[in-house]
C-alpha positions as CSV (number, residue, x, y, z in Angstrom):
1,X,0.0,0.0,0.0
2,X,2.7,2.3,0.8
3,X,4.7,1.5,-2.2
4,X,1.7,2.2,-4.2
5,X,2.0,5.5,-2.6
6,X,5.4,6.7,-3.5
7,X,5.2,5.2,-7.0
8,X,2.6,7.7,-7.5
9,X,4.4,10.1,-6.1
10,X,7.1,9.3,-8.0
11,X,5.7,9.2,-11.3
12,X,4.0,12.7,-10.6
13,X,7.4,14.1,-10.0
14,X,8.8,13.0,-13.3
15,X,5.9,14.2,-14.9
16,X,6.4,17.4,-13.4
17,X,10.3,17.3,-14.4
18,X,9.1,16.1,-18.3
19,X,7.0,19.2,-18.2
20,X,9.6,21.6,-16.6
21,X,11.7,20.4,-19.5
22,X,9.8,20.2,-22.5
23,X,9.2,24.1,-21.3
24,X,12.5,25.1,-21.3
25,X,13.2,23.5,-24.4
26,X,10.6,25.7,-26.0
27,X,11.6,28.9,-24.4
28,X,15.2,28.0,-25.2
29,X,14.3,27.3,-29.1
30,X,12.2,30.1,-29.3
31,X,15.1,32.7,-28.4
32,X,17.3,31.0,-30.5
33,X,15.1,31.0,-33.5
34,X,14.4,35.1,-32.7
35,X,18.3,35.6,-32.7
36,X,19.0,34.0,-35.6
37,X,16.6,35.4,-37.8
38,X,17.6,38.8,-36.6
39,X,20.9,38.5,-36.9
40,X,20.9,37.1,-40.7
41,X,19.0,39.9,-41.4
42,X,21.5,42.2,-40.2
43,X,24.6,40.5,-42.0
44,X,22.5,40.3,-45.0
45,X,21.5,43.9,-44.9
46,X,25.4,44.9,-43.9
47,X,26.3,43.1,-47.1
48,X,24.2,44.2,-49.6
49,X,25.0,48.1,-47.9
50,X,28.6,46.9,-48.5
51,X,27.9,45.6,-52.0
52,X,25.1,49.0,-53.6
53,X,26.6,51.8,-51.5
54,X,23.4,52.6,-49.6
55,X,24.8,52.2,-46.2
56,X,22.4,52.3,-43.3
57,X,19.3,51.8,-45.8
58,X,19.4,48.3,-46.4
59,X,20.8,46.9,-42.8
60,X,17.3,48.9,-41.5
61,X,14.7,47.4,-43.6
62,X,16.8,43.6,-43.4
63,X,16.4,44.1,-39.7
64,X,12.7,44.3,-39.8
65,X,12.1,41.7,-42.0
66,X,13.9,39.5,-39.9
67,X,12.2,40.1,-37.1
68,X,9.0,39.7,-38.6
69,X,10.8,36.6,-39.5
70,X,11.1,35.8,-35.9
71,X,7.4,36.7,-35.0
72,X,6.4,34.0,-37.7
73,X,8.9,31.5,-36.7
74,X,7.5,32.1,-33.0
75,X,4.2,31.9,-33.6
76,X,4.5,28.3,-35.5
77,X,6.7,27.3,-33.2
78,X,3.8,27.7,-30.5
79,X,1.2,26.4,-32.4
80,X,3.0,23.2,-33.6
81,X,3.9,22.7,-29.6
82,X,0.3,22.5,-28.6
């Protein structure tokens, strides 16, 4: 009867952990995700600047694209999690 007890216990606590973990993972994917769509737009942007002459132009309006980028990355990201 006791055993019963802290098997239950048990297997609630590594559901919790499971849990804990799978929401990390998502937190720690969806930063990563934002970054990195960020940042290529940047490098993109500081490379075509570099490449047509039109220096702060392009970087600004690579920026924004990658974070819309990121804001549809995160938002699939959430829905496929459900």
């Amino acid at each position: 009867m006791k055993n019963d007890k802290d098997n239950r216990k048990q297997e609630q606590k590594q559901k919790e952990n499971r849990q804990i973990l799978r929401a990390l993972g998502l937190f720690s994917q969806l930063g990563l995700s934002m970054a990195c769509c960020v940042l290529i737009g940047i490098l993109a942007g500081k490379f075509l600047d570099n490449l047509c002459g039109t220096s702060p132009l392009l970087m600004i309006i690579f920026t924004f694209i990658g974070a819309a980028a990121a804001f549809k990355v995160m938002f699939d990201i959430v829905k496929d999690w459900k």
